[in-house]
C-alpha atoms as an extended CHARMM CRD file, in Angstrom:
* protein
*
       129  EXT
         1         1  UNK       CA             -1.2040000000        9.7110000000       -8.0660000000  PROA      1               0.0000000000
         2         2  UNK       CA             -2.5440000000       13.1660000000       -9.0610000000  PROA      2               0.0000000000
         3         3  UNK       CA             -6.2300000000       11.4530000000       -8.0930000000  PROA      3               0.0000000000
         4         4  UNK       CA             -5.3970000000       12.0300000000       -4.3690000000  PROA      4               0.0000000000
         5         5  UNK       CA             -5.7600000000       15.2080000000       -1.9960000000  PROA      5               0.0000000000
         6         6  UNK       CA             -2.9590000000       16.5350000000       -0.5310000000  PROA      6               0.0000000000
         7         7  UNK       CA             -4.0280000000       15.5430000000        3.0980000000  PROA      7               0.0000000000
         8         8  UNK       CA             -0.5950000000       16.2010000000        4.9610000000  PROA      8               0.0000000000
         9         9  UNK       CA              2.8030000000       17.8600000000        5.1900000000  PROA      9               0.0000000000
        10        10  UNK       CA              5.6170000000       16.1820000000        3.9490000000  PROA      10              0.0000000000
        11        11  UNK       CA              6.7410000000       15.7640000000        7.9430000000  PROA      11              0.0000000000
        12        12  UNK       CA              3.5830000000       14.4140000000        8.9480000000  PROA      12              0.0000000000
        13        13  UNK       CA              4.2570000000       11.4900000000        5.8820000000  PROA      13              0.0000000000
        14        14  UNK       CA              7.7410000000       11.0600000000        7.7470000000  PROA      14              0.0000000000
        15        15  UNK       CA              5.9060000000       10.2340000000       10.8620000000  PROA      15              0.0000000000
        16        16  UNK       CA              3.2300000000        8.3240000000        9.2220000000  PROA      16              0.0000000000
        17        17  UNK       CA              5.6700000000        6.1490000000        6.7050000000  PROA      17              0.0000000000
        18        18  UNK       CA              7.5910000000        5.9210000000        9.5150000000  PROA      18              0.0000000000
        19        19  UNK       CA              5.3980000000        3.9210000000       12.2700000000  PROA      19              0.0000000000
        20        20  UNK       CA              3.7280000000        2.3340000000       10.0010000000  PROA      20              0.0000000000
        21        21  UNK       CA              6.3280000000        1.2890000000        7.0810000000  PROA      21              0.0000000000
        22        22  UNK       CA              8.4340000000        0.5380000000       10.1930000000  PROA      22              0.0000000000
        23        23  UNK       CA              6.2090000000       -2.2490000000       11.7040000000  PROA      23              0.0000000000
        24        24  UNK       CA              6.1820000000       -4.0840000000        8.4860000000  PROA      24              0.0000000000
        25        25  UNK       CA              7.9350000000       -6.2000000000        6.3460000000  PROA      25              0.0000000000
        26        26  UNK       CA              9.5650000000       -3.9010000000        3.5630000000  PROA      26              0.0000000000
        27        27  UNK       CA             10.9780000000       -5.4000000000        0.4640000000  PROA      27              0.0000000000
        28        28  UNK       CA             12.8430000000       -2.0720000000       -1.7170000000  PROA      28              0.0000000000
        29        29  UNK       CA             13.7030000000       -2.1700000000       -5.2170000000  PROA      29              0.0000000000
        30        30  UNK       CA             16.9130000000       -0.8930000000       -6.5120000000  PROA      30              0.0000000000
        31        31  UNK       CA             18.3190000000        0.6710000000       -9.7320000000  PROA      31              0.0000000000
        32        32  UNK       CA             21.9090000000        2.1140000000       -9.5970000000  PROA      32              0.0000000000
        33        33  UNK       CA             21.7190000000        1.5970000000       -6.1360000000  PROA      33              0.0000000000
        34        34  UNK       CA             18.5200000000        4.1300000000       -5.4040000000  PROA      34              0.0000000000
        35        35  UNK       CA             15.5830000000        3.2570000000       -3.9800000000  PROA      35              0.0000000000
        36        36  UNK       CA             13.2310000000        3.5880000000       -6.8150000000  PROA      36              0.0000000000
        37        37  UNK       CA             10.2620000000        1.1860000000       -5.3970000000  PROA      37              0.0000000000
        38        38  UNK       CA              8.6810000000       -0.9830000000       -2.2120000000  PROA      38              0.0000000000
        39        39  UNK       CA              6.5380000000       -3.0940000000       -0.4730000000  PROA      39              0.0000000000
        40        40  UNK       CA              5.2540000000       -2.8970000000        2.5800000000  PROA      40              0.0000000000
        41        41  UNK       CA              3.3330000000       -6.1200000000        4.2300000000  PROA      41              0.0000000000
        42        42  UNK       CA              2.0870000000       -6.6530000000        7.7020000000  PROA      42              0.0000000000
        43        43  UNK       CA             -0.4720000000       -9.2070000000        9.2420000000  PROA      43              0.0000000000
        44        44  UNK       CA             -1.2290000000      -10.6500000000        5.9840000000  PROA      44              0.0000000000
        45        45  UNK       CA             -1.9460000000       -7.2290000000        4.4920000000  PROA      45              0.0000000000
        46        46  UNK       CA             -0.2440000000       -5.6080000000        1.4410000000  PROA      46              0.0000000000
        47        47  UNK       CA             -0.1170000000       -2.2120000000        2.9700000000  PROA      47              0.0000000000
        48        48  UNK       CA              2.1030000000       -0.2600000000        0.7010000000  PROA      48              0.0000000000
        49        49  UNK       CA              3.5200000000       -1.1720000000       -3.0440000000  PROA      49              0.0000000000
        50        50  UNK       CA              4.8170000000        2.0430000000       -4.9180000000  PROA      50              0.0000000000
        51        51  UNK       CA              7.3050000000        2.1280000000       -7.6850000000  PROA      51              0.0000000000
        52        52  UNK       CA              8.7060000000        5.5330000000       -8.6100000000  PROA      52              0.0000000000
        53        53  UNK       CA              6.7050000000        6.3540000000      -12.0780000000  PROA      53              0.0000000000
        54        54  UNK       CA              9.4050000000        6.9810000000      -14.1730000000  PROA      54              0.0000000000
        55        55  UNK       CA             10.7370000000        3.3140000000      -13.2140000000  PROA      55              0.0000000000
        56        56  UNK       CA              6.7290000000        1.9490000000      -14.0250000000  PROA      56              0.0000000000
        57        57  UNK       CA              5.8360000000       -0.4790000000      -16.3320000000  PROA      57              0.0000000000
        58        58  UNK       CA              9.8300000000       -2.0490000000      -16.2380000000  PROA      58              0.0000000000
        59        59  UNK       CA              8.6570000000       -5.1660000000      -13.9040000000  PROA      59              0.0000000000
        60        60  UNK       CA              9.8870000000       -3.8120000000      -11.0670000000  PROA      60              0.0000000000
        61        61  UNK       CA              6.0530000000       -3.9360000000       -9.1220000000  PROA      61              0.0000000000
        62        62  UNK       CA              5.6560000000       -7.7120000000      -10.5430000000  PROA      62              0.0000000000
        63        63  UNK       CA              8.5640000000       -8.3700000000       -8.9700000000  PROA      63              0.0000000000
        64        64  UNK       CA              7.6390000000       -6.6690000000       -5.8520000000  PROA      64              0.0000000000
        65        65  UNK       CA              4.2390000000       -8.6150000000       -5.8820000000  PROA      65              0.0000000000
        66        66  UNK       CA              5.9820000000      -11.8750000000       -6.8080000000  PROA      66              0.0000000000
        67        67  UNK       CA              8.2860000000      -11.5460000000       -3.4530000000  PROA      67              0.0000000000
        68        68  UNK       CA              5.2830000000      -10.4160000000       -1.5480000000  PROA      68              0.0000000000
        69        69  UNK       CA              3.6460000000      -13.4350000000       -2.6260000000  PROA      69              0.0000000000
        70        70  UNK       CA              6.2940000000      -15.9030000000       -2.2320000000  PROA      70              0.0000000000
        71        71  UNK       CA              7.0550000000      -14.5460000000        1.3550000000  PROA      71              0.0000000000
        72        72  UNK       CA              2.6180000000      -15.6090000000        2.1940000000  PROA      72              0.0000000000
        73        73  UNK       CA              1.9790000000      -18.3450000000        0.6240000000  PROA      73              0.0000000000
        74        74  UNK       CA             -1.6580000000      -18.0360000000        2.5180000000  PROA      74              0.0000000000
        75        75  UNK       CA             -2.4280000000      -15.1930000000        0.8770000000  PROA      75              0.0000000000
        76        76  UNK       CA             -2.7520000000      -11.2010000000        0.9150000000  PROA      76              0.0000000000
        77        77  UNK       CA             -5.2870000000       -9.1650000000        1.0480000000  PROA      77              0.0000000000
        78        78  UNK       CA             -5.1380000000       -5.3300000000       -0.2450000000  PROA      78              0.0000000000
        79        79  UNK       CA             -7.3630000000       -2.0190000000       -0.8410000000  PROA      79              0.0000000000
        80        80  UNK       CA             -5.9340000000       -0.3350000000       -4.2290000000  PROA      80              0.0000000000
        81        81  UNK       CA             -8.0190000000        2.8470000000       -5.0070000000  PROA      81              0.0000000000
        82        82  UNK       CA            -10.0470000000        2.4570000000       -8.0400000000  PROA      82              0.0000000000
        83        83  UNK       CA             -8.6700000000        5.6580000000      -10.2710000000  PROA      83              0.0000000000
        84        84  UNK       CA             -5.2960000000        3.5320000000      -10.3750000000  PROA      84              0.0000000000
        85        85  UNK       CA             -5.8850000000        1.2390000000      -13.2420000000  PROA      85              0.0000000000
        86        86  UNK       CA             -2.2160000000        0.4070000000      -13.6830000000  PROA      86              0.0000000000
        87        87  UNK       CA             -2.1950000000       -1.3270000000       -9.9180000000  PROA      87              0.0000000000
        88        88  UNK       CA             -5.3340000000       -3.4290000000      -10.6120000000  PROA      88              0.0000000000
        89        89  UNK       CA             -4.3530000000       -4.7370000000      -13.6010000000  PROA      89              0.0000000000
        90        90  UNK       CA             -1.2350000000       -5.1670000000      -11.8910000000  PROA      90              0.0000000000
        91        91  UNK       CA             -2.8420000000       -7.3140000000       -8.9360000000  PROA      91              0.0000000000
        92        92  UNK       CA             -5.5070000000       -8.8720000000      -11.3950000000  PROA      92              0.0000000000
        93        93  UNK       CA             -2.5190000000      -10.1480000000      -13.6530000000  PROA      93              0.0000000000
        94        94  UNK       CA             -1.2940000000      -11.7280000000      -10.4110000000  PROA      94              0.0000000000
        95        95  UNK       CA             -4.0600000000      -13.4690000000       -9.6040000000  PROA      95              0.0000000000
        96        96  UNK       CA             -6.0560000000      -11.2940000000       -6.9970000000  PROA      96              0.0000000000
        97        97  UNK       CA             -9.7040000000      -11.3840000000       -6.9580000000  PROA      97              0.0000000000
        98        98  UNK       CA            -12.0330000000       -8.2430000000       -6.0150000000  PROA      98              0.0000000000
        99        99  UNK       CA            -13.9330000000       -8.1950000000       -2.9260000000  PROA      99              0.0000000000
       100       100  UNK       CA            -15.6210000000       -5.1400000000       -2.1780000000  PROA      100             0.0000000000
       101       101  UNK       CA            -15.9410000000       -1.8010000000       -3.9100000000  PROA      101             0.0000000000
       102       102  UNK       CA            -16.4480000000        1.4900000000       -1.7710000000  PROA      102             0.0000000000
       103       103  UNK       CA            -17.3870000000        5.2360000000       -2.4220000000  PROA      103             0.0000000000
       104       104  UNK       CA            -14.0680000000        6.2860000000       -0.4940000000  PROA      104             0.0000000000
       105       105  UNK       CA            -16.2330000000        7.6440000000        2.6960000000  PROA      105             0.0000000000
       106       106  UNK       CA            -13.9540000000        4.6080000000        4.8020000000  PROA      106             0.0000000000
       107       107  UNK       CA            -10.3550000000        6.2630000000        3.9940000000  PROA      107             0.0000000000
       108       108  UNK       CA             -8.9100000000        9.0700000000        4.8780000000  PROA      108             0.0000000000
       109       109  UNK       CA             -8.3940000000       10.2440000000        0.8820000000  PROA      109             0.0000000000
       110       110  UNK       CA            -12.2020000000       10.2250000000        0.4520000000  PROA      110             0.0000000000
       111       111  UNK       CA            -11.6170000000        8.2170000000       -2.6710000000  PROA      111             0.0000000000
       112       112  UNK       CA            -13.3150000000        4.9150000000       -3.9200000000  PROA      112             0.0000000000
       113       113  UNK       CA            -11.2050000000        1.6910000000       -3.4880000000  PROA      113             0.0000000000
       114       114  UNK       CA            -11.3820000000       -1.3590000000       -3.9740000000  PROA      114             0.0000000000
       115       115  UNK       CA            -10.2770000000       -4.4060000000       -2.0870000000  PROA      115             0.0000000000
       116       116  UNK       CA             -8.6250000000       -7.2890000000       -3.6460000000  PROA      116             0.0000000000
       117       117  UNK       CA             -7.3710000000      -10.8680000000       -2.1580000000  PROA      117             0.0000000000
       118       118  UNK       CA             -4.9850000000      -13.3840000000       -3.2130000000  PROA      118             0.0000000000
       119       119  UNK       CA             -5.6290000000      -16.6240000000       -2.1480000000  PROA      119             0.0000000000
       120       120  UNK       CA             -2.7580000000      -18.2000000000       -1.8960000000  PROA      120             0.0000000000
       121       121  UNK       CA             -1.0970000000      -20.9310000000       -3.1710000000  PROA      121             0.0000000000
       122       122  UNK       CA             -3.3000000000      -23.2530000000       -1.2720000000  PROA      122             0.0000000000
       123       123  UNK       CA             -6.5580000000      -20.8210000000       -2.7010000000  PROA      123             0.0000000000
       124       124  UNK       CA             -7.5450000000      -20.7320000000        0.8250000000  PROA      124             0.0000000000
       125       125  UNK       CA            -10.8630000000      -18.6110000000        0.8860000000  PROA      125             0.0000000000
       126       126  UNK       CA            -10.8300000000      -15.1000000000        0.7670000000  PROA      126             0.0000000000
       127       127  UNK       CA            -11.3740000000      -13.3450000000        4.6650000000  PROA      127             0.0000000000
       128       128  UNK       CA            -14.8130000000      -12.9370000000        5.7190000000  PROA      128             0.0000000000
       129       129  UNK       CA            -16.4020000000      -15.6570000000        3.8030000000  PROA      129             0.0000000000
């Protein structure tokens, strides 16, 4: 993601990943038995779903999503910044809908984002409305 500043060391990402990748529910993906992807969900939120780019575009983030979605049936709700194309097509393909747009001012990247929701498989109504 060559889009985003290089706000911390790679100890304070340790920390960070750590707490907060900790406190969640993490599903990892596997080739030759490496981690090569994740997810990362907590209180209904998609926090974290990376795949390793050379291991992009192989299905391994649909099947991420799909597992993520399985696992809340009520729906997720995610920010995805809006230079990565590949993720909202990604989400769109799975059936998330856009909610708001920002300039980026709100995170600590400074980068616009966008926030999506999936509603579900009972298409409950998206937060907030």
């Amino acid at each position: 993601m060559t889009y985003l500043p290089a706000l911390h060391t790679p100890d304070e990402d340790v920390v960070f990943f750590s707490g907060v990748v900790g406190r969640a529910e993490v599903e990892v993906a596997l080739v030759d038995d490496r981690i090569v992807g994740f997810s990362a969900v907590a209180g209904g939120w998609l926090d974290h779903l990376y795949v390793e780019p050379a291991h992009q575009r192989q299905g391994i983030g649909s099947t991420l999503l799909d597992r993520v979605q399985a696992a809340h049936p009520d729906g997720v709700t995610l920010w995805v910044f809006e230079p990565n194309a590949g993720a909202q097509a990604l989400y769109g393909a799975a059936g998330f809908i856009e909610l708001e747009r920002t300039d980026g001012r709100g995170n600590d990247e400074g980068v616009p984002d966008i926030k999506m929701f999936w509603p579900g498989a009972s298409g409950q109504d998206a937060p907030g409305l």
